[in-house]
C-alpha positions in Angstrom: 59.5 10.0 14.3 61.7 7.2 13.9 61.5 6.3 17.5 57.7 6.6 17.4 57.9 3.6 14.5 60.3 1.8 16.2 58.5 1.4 19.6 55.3 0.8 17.7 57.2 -1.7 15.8 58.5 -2.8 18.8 55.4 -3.2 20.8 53.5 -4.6 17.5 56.4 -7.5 17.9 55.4 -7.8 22.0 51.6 -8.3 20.5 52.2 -10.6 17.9 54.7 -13.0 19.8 52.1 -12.9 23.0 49.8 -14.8 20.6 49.4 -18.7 20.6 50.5 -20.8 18.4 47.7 -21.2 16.0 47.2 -17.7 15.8 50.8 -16.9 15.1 50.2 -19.6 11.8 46.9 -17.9 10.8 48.2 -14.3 11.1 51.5 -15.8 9.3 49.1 -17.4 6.1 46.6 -14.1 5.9 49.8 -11.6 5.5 52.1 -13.7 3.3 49.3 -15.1 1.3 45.9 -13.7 1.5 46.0 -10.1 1.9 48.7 -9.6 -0.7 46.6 -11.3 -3.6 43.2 -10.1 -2.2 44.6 -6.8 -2.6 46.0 -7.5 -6.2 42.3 -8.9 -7.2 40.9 -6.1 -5.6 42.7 -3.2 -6.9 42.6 -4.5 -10.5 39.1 -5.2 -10.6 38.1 -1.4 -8.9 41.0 0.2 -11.8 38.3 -2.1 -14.7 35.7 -1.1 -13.0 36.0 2.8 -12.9 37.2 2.5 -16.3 33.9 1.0 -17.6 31.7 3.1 -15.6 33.6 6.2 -16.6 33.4 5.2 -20.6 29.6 4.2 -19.7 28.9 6.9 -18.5 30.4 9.4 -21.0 28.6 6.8 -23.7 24.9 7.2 -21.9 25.8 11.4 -21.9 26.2 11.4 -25.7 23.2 9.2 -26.3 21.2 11.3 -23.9 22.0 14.5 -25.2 21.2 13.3 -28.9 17.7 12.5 -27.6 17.3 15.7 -26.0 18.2 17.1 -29.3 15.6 15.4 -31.3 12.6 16.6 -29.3 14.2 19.7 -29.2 14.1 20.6 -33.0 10.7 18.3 -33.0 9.3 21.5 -30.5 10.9 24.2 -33.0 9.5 22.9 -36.3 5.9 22.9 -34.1 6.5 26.1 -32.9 7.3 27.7 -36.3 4.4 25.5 -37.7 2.3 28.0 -34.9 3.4 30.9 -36.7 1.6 29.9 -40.2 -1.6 31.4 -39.7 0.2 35.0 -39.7 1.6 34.0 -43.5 -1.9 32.9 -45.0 -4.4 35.4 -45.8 -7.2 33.8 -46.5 -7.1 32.5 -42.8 -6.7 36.0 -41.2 -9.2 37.6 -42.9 -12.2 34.5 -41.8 -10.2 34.5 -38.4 -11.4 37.8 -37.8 -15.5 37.5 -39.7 -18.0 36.9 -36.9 -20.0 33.4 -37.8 -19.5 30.7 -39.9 -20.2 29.4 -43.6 -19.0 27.0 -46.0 -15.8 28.9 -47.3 -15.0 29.5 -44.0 -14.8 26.1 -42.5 -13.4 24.1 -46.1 -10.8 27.2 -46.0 -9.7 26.7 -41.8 -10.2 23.0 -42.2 -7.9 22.4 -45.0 -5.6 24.4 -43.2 -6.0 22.7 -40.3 -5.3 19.1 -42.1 -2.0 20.4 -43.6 -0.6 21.3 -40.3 -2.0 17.8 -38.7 -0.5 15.7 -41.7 2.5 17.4 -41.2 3.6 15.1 -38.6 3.1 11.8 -37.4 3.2 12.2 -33.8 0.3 15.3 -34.4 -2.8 14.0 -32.8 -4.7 16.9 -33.2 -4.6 20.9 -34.1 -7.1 23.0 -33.0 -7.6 27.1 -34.3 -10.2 29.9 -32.5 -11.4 32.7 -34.2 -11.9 36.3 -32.5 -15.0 35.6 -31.6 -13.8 32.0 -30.0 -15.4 29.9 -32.3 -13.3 26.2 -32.4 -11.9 24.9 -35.4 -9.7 21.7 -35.4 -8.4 18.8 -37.2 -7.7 15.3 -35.4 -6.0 11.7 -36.7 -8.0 8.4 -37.0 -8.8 6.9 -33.7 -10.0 10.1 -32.2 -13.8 10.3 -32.9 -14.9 13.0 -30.1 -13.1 15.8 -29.2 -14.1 18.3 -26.3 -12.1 21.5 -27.0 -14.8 23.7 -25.1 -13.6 22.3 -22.3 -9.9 23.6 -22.8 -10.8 27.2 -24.0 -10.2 29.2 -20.6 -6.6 27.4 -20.0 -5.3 28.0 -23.2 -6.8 31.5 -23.4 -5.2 32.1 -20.2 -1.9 30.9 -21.1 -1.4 32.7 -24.4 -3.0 36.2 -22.8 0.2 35.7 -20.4 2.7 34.6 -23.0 1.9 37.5 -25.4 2.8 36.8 -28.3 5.4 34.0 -27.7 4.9 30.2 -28.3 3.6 28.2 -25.0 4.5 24.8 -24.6 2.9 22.3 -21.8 3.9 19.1 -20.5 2.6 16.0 -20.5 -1.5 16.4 -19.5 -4.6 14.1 -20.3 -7.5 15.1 -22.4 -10.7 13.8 -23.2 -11.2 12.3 -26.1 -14.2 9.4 -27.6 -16.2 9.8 -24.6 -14.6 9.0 -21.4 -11.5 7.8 -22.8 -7.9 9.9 -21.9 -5.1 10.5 -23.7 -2.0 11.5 -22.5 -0.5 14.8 -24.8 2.3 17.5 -24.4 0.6 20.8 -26.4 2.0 23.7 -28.3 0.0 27.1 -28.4 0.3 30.8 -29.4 -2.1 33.4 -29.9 -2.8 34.3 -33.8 -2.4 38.3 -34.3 -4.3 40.3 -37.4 -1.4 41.1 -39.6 -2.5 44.4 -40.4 -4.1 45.6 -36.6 -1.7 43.1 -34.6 -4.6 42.4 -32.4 -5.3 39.2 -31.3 -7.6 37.3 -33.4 -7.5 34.0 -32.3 -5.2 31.3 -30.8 -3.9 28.0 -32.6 -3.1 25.0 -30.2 -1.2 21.7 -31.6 -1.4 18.5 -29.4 1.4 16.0 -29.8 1.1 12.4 -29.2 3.1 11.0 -26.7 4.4 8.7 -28.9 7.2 11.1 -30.2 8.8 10.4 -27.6 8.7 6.2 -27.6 10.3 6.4 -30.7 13.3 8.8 -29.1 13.9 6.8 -25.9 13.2 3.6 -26.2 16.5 3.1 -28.3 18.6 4.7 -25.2 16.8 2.5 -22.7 17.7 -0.4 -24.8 21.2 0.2 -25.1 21.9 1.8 -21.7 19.7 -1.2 -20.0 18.6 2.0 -17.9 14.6 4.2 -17.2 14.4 7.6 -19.0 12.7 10.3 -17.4 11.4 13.8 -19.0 10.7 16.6 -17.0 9.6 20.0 -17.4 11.0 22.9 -16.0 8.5 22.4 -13.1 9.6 19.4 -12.4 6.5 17.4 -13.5 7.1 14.2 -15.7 6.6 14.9 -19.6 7.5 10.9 -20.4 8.2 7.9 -18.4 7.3 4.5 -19.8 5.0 3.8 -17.0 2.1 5.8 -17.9 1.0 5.8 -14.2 4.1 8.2 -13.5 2.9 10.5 -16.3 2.2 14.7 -15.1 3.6 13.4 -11.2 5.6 16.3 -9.8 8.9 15.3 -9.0 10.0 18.5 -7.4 11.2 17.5 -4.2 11.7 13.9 -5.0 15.2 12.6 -4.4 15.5 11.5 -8.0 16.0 15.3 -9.2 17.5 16.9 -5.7 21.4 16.4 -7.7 20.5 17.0 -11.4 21.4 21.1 -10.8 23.4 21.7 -13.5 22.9 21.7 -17.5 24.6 18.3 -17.6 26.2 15.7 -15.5 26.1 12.5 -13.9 24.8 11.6 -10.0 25.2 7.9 -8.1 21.6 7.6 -5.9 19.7 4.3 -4.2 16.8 3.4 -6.1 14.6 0.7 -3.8 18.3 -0.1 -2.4 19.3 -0.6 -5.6 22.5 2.0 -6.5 22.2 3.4 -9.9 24.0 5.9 -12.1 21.9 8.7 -13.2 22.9 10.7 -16.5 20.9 13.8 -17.2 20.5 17.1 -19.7 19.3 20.0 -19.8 17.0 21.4 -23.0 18.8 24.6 -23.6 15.5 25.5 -25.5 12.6 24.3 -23.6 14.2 24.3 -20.0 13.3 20.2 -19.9 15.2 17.4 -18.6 16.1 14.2 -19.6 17.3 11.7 -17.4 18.4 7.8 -17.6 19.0 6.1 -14.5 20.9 3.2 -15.3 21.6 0.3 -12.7 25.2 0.1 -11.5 24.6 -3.9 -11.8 24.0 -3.2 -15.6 27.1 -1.0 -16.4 29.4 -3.5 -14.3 28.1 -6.3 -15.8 30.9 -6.6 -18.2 33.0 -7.5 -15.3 31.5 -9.7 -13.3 32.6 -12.3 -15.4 36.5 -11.2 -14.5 35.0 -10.7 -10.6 33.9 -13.9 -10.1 37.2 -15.5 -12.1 39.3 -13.8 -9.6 37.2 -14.6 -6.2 37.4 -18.4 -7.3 41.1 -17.7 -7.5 41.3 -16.4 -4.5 39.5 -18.5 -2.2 41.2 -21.5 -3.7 44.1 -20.3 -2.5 42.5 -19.2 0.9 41.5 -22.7 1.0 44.5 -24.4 0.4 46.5 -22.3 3.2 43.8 -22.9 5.5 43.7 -26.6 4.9 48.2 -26.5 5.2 47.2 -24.6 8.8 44.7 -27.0 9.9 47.4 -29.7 9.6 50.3 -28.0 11.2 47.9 -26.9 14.2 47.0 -30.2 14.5 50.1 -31.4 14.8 50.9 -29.1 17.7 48.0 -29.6 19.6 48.2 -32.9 20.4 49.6 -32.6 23.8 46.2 -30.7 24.8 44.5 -34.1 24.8 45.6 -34.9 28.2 44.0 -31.9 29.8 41.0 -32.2 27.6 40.8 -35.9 29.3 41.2 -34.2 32.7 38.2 -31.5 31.7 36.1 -34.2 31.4 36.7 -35.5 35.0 36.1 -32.0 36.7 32.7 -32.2 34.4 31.8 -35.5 36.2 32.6 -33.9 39.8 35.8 -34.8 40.3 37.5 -31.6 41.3 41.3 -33.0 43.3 42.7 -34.0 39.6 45.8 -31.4 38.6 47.7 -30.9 35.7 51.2 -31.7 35.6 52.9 -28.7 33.9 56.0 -29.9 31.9 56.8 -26.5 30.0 56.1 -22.9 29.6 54.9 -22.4 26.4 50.8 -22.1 25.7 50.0 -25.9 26.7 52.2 -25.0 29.8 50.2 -22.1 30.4 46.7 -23.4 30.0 48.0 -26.5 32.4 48.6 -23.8 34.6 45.3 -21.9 34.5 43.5 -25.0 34.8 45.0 -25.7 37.8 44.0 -22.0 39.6 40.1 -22.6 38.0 39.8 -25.7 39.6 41.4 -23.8 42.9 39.2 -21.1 42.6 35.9 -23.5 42.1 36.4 -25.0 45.4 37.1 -21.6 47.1 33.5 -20.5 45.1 32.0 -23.6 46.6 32.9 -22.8 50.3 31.7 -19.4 49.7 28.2 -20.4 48.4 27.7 -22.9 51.2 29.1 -20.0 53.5 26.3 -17.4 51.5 23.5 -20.2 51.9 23.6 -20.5 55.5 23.7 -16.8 56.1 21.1 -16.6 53.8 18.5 -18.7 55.9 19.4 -16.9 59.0 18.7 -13.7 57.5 15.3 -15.2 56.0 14.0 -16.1 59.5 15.3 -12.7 61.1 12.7 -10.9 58.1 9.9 -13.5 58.9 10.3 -12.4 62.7 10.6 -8.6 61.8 7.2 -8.9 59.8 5.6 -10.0 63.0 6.2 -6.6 64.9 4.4 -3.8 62.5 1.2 -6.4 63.0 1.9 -6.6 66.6 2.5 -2.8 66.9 -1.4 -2.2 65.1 -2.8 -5.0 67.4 -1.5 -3.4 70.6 -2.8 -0.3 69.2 -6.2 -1.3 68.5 -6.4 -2.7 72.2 -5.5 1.0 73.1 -8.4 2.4 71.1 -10.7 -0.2 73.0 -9.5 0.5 76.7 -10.3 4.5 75.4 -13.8 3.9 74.5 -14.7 2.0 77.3 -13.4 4.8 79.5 -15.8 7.7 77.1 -12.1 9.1 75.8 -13.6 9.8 71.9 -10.7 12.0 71.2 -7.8 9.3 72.1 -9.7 6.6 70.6 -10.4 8.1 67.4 -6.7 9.5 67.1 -5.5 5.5 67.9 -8.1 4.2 65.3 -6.7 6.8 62.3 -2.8 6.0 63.4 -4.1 2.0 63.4 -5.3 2.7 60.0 -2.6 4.8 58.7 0.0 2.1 59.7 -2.0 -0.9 58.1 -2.1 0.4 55.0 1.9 1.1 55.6 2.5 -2.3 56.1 3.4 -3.4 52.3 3.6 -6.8 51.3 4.3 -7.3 47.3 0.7 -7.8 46.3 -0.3 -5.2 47.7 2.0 -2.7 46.2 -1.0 -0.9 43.7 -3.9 0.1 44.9 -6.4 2.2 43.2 -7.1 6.3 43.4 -9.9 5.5 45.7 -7.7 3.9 48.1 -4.6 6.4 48.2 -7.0 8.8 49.1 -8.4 7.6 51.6 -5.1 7.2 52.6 -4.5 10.9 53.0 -7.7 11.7 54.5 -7.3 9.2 57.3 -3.9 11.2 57.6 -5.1 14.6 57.5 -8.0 13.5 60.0 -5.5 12.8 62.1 -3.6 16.2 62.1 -6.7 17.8 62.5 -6.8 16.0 66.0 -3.4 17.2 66.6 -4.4 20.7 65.1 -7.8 21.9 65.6 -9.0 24.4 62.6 -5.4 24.4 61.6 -5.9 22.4 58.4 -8.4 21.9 55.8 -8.4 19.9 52.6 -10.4 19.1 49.5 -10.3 17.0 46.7 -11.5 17.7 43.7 -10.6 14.4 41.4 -13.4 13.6 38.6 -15.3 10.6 39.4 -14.1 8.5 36.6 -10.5 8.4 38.4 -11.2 7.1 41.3 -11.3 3.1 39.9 -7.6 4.1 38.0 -4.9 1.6 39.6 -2.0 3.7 41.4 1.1 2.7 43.6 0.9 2.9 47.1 1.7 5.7 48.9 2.0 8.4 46.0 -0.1 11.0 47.6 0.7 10.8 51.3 4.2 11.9 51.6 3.5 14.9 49.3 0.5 15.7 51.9 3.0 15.2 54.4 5.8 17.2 53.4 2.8 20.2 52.1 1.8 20.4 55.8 5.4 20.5 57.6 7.5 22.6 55.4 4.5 24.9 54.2 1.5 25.0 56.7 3.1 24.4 60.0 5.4 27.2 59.4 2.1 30.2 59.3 0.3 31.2 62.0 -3.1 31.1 60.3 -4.7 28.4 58.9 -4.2 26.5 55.9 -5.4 24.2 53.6 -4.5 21.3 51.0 -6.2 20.9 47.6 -5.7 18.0 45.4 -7.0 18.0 41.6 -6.6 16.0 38.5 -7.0 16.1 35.1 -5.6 14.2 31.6 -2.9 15.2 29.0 -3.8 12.3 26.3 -3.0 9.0 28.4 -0.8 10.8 30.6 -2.8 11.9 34.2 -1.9 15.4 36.2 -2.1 15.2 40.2 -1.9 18.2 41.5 -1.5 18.7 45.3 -1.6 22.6 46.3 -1.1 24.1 49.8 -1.4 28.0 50.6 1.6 27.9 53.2 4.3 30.0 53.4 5.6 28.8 50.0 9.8 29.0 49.1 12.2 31.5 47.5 12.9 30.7 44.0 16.4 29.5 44.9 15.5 26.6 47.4 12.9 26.1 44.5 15.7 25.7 41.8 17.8 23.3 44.3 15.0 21.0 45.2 14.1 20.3 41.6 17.7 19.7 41.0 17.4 17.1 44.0 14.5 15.2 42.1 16.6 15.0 39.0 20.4 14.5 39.8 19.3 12.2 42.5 21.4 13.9 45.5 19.4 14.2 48.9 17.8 17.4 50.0 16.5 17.8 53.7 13.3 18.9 52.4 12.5 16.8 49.6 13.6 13.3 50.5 10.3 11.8 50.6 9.2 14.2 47.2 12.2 12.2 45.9 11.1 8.9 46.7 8.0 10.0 45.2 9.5 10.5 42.1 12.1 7.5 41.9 9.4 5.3 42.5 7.1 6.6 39.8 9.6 6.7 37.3 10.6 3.1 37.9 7.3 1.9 37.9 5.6 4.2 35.0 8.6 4.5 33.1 10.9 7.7 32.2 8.0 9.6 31.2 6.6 10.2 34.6 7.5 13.2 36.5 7.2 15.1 39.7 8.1 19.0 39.5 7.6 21.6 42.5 6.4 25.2 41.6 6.2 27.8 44.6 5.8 31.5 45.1 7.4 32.7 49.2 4.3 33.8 50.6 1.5 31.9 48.4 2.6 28.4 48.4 3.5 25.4 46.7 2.0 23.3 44.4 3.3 19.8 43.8 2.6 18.4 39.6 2.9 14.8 39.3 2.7 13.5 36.0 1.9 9.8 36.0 2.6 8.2 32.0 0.2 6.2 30.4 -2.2 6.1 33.5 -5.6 6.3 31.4 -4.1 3.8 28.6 -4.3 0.5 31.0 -7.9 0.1 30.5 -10.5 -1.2 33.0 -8.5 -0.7 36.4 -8.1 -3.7 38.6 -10.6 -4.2 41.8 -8.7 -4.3 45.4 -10.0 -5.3 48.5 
């Protein structure tokens, strides 16, 4: 271990002593100056910092917890207030009397206003009677109520609660018309005292302003957004009233509160913030407050920014002492930056006379193998130029003889005609045809569908010359394809390698079928033969040969095939080989994109 440290020591040293000059004084100023009190600042102010946040956070807990105990004895003293009607006779016994009459509705009414007066935050308390007749009580401000409305949910949800209190988040109602107002509800169903059936339901709405008066003091001193959810995760309370009933189930601002209590760090619109929640031990709701970080901290950016002026003043200063001691050492460069500027003018037989071995010596030294090396690059460029033109006029003469080769055949196809040979001079016009189209020059590198087949059938023409009713072919391409733009030479060597490897090989005759069709914007060749077809191991190792790019003796021109498409239609583009020994092969190529590029371009 020791010898590990020393010979990294050791080869640290090699490293650091390698360096230049000015980089041995700025390495020397960052350890014995910078890092030591940038780690000093930095280490006190995290120690402050954790230290607030932690007593922050401890302080928004308490707070948040004394709210959640508020609306929790706020949501006992309604329920309780729900179990009144089982203690007051008078209202059991017109609960249960079919129809309505004066002592009836001044006895339920002035029951109804007790239990409504009871509380501010009550905006309304409704009671039904066996027969579900509504009765209910409402504040000032609330001129038109629409209980109807409500009677099958809250029927619903006391039938399932038997007869236990239900209490419902945050939910609108209708009120004065079209007007709605935003209330959390407490319900039970009433039972007869002496059948225990039910005989009706009470239902208490709260006003959501119960809850204002709880959190806005916490968002005040915690500088933070308080959240109250149900156990469904829908909000109960959120001073934006457009967040009101949302369901924050799967939302990232819940996915860590999974506990009874606790704190979380999250991003919040790449803000970072502190959430603090609780859990209602008696209604199963949570409160959150999420509290920007920038807001706990703030007590300390006062001490932050105290210490970074610190810091970079001295960062400054031993930059500044640098500056003037490099300075002073780099003075003897001028000479050589004197001697840069006459290279830059041309002049190339100057040389640096190297006095020492230190880094000026060294740069002296390098400048004078560049300037050796430039004029070895010039003699090799003027060498590179002339080759260059010779080898441009050898291709200009090369692209004479394909043109000569179809001229001299066309003068064949003339001699046969005037001598009645139909057979020779149709087999010399198709191979003068076939090689024109051959001859490639970069403009005419994309042709249209049309075109390349044409190609082929010139080609297969020509076989069937060679072959009579050995080969037969149709194409069977919708009409709207023919005017798509292609590369050259796509079709052909697939035709080609069908009729060798596949139809040659069987004595009886064969034929070639080429389809298309669309996948989105991507368009399917297929070219099919009924040939003598491969065994499914020369079929795995001539797909391998398309893809890992190493030559097979029977798919070299497949693989140009692909290559090319690939390059030209991108990664997308594919050619795969499917065959069955004794049925054939059929050839897939997948050109990307193909039916995206719009109106095709025309070709002559």
């Amino acid at each position: 271990m020791i010898k590990l440290i020393r010979n990294l020591f050791r080869k640290s040293w090699m490293i650091f002593a390698n360096l230049s000059m000015q980089k041995k004084l700025v390495v020397i100023f960052v350890f014995l100056i910078t890092l030591p009190i940038t780690y000093v600042s930095y280490s006190s102010y995290r120690s402050n910092s954790n230290s607030v946040l932690a007593s922050t956070t401890a302080s928004a807990g308490q707070m948040t917890d004394n709210a959640m105990d508020k609306v929790d004895r706020y949501i006992e003293d309604l329920k309780r207030y729900t179990m009144l009607p089982l203690y007051n006779k008078d209202v059991q016994k017109y609960l249960d009397q079919q129809g309505t009459d004066w002592d009836k509705n001044s006895t339920v009414n002035m029951f109804l206003m007790y239990l409504t007066n009871t509380k501010e935050e009550i905006s309304a308390v409704y009671m039904t009677d066996h027969y579900d007749a509504i009765f209910y009580y409402n504040k000032p401000g609330l001129n038109e109520l629409y209980p109807y409305e409500r009677l099958a949910e809250w029927r619903t949800r006391t039938e399932q609660a038997g007869t236990a209190p239900v209490l419902t988040g945050t939910h609108p109602v209708r009120v004065n018309g079209s007007e709605q107002r935003q209330v959390f509800t407490v319900m039970r169903s009433i039972q007869s005292v002496s059948t225990l059936k039910n005989i009706g339901m009470i239902v208490i709405d709260v006003d959501l302003s119960l809850f204002e008066d709880i959190i806005q003091p916490l968002n005040t001193v915690t500088h933070g957004d308080t959240w109250i959810v149900d156990e469904l995760g829908k909000v109960v309370y959120n001073r934006d009233p457009s967040e009101l009933g949302k369901d924050l189930s799967g939302s990232p601002l819940l996915a860590q509160a999974t506990g009874q209590r606790g704190n979380f760090r999250l991003d919040i619109g790449g803000e970072p913030y502190m959430a603090v929640y609780s859990v209602s031990k008696s209604t199963g709701w949570k409160t959150l407050v999420y509290i920007p970080l920038k807001e706990l901290l703030a007590p300390m950016k006062q001490s932050r920014n105290a210490m970074m002026i610190m810091t970079l003043s001295i960062i400054s200063f031993a930059l500044l002492v640098a500056m003037i001691i490099s300075y002073a050492l780099t003075k003897p460069l001028k000479r050589t930056v004197q001697l840069m500027k006459q290279v830059q003018r041309g002049k190339l037989d100057v040389r640096v006379n190297v006095k020492y071995n230190d880094e000026i010596g060294m740069l002296g030294s390098h400048f004078n193998r560049m300037l050796g090396r430039i004029r070895d690059l010039l003699q090799e460029v003027y060498e590179t130029e002339k080759s260059k033109q010779k080898a441009d006029i050898l291709a200009l003469q090369n692209q004479i003889n394909p043109h000569f080769i179809y001229n001299t055949l066309e003068s064949i196809r003339m001699l046969a005609e005037l001598n009645d040979d139909d057979r020779v001079a149709e087999l010399t016009y198709l191979l003068g045809l076939l090689l024109r189209y051959s001859i490639t020059r970069r403009s005419d590198e994309i042709v249209t569908v049309r075109q390349e087949l044409e190609h082929v059938e010139n080609y297969l023409q020509l076989l069937q010359l060679r072959f009579p009713d050995k080969i037969s072919y149709q194409f069977m391409i919708p009409e709207t394809y023919y005017d798509l733009s292609i590369i050259k030479l796509v079709f052909q060597p697939i035709v080609e390698n069908a009729i060798f490897h596949g139809l040659e090989k069987q004595a009886e005759p064969g034929s070639i079928t080429i389809t298309a069709w669309n996948e989105r914007d991507d368009v399917m060749f297929s070219i099919h033969d009924n040939g003598v077809g491969m065994s499914e191991e020369r079929l795995d190792s001539l797909n391998q040969s398309l893809t890992d790019g190493k030559t097979d003796k029977f798919g070299i021109g497949l693989r140009n095939v692909n290559e090319r498409v690939r390059l030209h239609y991108g990664e997308a583009s594919s050619l795969v080989v499917n065959s069955t020994l004794g049925e054939g092969t059929t050839v897939i190529l997948r050109i990307s994109g193909l039916m995206k590029a719009g109106e095709p371009e025309r070709y002559q």
